[in-house]
C-alpha positions in Angstrom: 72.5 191.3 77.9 71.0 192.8 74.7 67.1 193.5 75.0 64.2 194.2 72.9 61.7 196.5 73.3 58.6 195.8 72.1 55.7 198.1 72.7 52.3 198.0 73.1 49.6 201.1 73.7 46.6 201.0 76.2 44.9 200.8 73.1 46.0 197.3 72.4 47.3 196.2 76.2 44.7 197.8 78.3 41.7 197.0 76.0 39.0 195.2 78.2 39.4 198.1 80.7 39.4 201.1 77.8 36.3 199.8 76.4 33.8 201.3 79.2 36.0 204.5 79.8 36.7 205.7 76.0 34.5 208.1 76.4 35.6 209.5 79.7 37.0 213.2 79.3 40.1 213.1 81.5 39.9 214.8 84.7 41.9 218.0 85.9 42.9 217.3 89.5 42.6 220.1 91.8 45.0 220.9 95.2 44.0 218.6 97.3 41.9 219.8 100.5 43.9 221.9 103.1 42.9 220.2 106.8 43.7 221.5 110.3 44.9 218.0 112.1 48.5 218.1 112.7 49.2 215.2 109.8 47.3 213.1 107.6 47.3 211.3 104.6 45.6 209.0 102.3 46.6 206.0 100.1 45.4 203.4 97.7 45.4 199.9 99.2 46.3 198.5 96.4 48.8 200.2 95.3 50.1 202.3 98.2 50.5 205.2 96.2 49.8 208.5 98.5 47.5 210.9 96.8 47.2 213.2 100.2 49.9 213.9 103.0 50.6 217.0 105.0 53.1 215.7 107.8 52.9 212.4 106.6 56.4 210.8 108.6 56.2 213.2 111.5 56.4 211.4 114.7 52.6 212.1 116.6 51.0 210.3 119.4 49.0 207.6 118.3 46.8 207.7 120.9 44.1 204.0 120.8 45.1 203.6 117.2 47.9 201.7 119.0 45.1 199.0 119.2 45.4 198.5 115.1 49.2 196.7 116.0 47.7 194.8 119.1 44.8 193.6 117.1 47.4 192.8 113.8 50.1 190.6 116.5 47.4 189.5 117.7 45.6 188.1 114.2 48.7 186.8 113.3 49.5 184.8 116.2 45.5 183.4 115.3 46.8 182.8 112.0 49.9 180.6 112.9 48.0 178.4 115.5 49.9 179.6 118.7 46.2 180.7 120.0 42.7 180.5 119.1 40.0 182.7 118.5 37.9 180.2 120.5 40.5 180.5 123.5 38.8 181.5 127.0 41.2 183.7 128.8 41.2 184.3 132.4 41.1 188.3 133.2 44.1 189.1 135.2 44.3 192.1 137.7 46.2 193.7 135.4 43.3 193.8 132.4 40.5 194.7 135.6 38.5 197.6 133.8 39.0 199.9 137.4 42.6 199.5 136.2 41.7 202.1 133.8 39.3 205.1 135.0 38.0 207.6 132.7 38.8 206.0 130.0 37.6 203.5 127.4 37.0 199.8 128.8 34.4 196.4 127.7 34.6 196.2 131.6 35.9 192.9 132.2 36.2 192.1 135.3 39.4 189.8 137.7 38.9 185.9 137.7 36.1 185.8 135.0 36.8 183.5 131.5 36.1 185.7 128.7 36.6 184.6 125.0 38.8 185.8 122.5 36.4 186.3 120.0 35.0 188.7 123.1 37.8 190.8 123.6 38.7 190.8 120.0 35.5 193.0 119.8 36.0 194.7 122.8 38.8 195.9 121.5 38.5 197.1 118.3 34.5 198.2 118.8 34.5 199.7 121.9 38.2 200.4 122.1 39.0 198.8 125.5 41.6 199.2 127.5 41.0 196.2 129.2 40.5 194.0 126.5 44.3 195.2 125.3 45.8 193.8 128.5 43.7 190.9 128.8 44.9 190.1 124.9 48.6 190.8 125.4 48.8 188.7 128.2 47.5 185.8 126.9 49.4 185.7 123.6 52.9 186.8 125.4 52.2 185.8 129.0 52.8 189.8 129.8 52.6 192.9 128.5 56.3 193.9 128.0 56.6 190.8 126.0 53.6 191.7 123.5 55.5 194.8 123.1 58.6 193.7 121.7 56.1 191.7 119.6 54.3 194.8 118.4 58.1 196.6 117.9 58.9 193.7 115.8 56.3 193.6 113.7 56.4 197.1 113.1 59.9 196.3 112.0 58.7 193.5 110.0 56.3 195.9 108.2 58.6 198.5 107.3 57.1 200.9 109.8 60.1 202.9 110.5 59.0 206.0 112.5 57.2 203.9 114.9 57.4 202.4 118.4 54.8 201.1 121.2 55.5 200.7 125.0 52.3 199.4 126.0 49.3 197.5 124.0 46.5 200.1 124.3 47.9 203.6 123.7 47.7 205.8 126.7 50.1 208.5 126.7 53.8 206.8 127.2 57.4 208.2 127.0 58.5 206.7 124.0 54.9 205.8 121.9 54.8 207.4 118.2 53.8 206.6 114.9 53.5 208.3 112.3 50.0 209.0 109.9 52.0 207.0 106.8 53.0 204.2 109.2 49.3 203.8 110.2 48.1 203.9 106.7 51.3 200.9 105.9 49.6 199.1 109.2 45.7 199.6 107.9 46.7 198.0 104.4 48.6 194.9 106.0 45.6 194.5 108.8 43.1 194.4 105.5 45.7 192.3 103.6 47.3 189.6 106.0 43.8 189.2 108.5 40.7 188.5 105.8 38.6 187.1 108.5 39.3 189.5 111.0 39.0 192.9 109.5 34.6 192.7 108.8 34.9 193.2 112.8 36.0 196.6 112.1 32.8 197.6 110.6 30.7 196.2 113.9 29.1 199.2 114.9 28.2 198.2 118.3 29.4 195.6 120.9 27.3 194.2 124.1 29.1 192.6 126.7 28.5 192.7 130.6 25.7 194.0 130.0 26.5 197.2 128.4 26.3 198.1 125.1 29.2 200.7 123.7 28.9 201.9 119.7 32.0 201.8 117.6 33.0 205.3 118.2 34.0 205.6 114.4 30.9 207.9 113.3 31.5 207.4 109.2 30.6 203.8 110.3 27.2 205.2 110.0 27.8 207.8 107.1 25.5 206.7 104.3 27.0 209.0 101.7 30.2 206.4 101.2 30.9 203.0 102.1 33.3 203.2 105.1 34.1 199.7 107.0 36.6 200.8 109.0 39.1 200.9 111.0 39.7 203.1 114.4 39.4 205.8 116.8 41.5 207.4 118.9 42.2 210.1 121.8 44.0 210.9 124.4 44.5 214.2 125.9 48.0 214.4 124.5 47.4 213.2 121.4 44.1 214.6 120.2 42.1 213.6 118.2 42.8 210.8 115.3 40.7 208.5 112.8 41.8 206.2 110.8 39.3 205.0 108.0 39.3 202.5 105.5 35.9 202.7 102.4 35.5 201.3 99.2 34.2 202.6 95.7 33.7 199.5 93.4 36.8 197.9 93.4 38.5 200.6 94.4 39.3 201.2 98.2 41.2 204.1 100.1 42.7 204.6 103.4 43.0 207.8 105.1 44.9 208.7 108.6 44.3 212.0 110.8 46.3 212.6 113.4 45.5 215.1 116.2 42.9 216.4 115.4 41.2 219.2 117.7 37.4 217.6 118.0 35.5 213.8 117.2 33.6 215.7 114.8 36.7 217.5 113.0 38.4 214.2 112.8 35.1 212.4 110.9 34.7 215.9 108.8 38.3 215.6 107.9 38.5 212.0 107.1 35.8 212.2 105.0 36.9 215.0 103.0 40.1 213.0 102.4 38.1 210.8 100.8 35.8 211.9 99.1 38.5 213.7 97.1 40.1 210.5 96.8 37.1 208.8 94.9 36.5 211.7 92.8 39.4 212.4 91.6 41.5 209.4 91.1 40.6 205.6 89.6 42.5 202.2 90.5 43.1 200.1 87.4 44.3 196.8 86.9 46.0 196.9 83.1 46.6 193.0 83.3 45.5 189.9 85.8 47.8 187.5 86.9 48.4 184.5 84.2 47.2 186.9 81.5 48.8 186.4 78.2 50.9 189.6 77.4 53.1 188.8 74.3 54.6 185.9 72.7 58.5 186.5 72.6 60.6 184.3 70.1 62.5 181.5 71.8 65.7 179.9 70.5 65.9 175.9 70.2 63.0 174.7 71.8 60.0 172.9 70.8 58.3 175.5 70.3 58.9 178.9 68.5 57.1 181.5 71.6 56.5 181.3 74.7 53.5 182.5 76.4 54.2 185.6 79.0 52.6 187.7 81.5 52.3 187.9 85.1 52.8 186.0 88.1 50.5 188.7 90.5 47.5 190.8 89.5 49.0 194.6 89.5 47.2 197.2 90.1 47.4 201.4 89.3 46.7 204.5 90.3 45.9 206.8 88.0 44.0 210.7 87.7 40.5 209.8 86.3 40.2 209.5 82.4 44.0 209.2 82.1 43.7 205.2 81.5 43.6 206.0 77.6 47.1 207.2 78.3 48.3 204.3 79.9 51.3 202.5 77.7 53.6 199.7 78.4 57.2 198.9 77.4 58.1 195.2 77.9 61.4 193.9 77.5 63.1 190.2 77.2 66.3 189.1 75.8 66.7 189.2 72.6 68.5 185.4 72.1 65.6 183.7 74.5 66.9 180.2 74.5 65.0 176.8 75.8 64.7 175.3 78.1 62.3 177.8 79.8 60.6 176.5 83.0 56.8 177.5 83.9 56.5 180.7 86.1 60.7 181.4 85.8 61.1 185.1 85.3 62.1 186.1 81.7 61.5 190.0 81.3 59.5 193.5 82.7 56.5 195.3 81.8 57.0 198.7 82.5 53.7 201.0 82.8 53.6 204.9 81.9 51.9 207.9 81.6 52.9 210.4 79.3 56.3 209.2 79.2 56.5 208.8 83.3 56.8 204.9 84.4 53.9 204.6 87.1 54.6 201.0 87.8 56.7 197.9 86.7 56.8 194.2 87.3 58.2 191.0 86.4 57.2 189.4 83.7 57.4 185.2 84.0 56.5 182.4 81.7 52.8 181.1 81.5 54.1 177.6 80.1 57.0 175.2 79.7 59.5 175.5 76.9 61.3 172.0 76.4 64.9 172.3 74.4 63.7 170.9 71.0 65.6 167.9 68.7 68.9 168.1 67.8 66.9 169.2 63.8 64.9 171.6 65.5 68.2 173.0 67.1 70.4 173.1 64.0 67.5 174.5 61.9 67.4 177.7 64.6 71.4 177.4 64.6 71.3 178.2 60.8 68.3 180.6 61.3 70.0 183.0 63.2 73.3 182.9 61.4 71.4 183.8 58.1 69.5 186.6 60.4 73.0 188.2 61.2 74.0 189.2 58.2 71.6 191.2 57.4 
């Protein structure tokens, strides 16, 4: 299929997003910072791209971040209907808080009716134990069952250096994840459960009496806007923090894993960052249903068709560097009617001094209908003219 190129500069393409930055100088980007857990890393959410890693698919203990999969199976199975967030469920032995000395619990106790909106925020606020259990149970009737849910979804999500044996993280034969896995988990929990992710910013939780503060201390860190998402430690894990904050529109997710102290895994997280707001700037070139071009199209109606994008897409970029941004986009070069509203036609691609930094399909904004037999002929003759020359 023959192509054609057609071209357009961040000056022309990028326009209502150049206007406020022209006069941005563009940024050098130092190393990043050098951090003393065993691996972390730190992504954009909305477009994935890692800016930070240092062991990034090594295999580490997860420790209670474990409880980010049993709350995400757990949201989902919300989200389909099969149970409600307005469910009571009867504590089992199994979920009794004595089950679980010395460690964190909401200290639920056998034969009592707690809620799941309850042990929702027992477990991701106070980090219980219990609650895990008590959840698992009632969405797959036991743990080992919620398991294979958790392994599955961790399929589903592409998480592929990661496995769970039990829905609250103690130290098991066969538990790992990874601190990019975590990060892929944090960006589908913020993505796929819109109503339940604001509980991750809850900084305290009082039930039975006791009150327990979310353990995750840049909850409270006035200097950025962290809302999440959760703690975690176990004595052969460390310590590990995963965070989620935003800056304007843009937000970030860093993951440390094993870390030696609470206050080295906050300290790191933060610095993570903090050099990722500094440094770097999300941008979204074009919005979804935005007119890009108007290619030529063969025997229909009309003579263009109206094209751009089906999704909003977003990019990563070193500050000051959107002035840089350019965009190739390419369709055939015979683009014949009938054309049907939101069929894909072409690509954008996006780069940076001559490296692509992101593509996408390009689709039409509009119907083409075939035109009259006239209109037909008339382009027939149009284009045999055209190639001779």
């Amino acid at each position: 299929m023959r192509k054609m190129a057609i071209r357009f500069f961040s000056s022309v393409l990028v326009s209502s997003l150049i206007a406020p930055l022209a006069l941005a100088a563009p940024t050098i980007v130092p190393d990043p910072p050098v951090l003393g857990a065993k691996g972390y890393i730190l992504i954009d959410y909305n477009t994935g791209q890692v800016l930070v890693e240092k062991n990034a698919h090594q295999k580490l203990n997860p420790a209670s971040l474990t409880k980010l999969m049993t709350a995400y199976v757990a949201g989902q199975e919300i989200r389909s209907g099969n149970i409600s967030i307005d469910d009571q469920v009867v504590i089992s032995e199994n979920a009794w808080a004595k089950k679980f000395p010395d460690s964190s619990k909401m200290f639920i106790e056998v034969g009592t009716s707690v809620s799941m909106s309850d042990l929702y925020r027992g477990l991701i606020v106070q980090s219980g134990n219990d609650a895990s259990v008590a959840i698992a149970e009632h969405v797959a009737g036991s743990q080992d069952s919620f398991v294979a849910l958790m392994n599955s979804c961790a399929q589903r999500l592409g998480l592929e250096n990661t496995a769970f044996t039990n829905p609250h993280g103690l130290d098991s034969d066969g538990l790992y994840s990874t601190p990019y896995d975590i990060a892929k988990l944090g960006q589908a929990i913020i993505r796929d459960l819109p109503d339940i992710y604001p509980l991750y910013s809850e900084r305290s939780f009082k039930y039975n009496g006791i009150t327990q503060y979310n353990r995750n201390g840049l909850l409270r860190d006035r200097s950025m806007n962290v809302d999440g998402m959760k703690t975690g430690f176990t004595s052969g894990a460390g310590y590990s923090l995963a965070s989620s904050a935003t800056n304007g529109d843009m937000r970030l997710i860093s993951v440390v894993m094993g870390s030696n102290s609470t206050k080295s895994r906050e300290s790191e997280s933060k610095q993570l960052l903090s050099y990722g707001f500094r440094f770097f700037d999300t941008v979204s070139p074009n919005e979804a249903n935005e007119e890009i071009a108007t290619p030529r199209v063969w025997m229909g109606k009309e003579d263009q068709v109206s094209v751009g994008l089906a999704e909003d897409i977003f990019i990563t970029l070193p500050k000051g560097q959107i002035r840089n941004l350019s965009a190739n986009i390419e369709v055939p070069a015979e683009l014949t009617a009938p054309i049907a509203q939101n069929e894909v036609i072409g690509t954008v691609v996006y780069s940076l001094d001559g490296k692509t930094v992101a593509e996408a399909e390009l689709v039409a904004l509009e119907d083409v209908e075939e035109g009259s037999l006239f209109k037909k002929a008339l382009d027939w003759f149009k284009r045999l003219i055209a190639s001779f020359f």
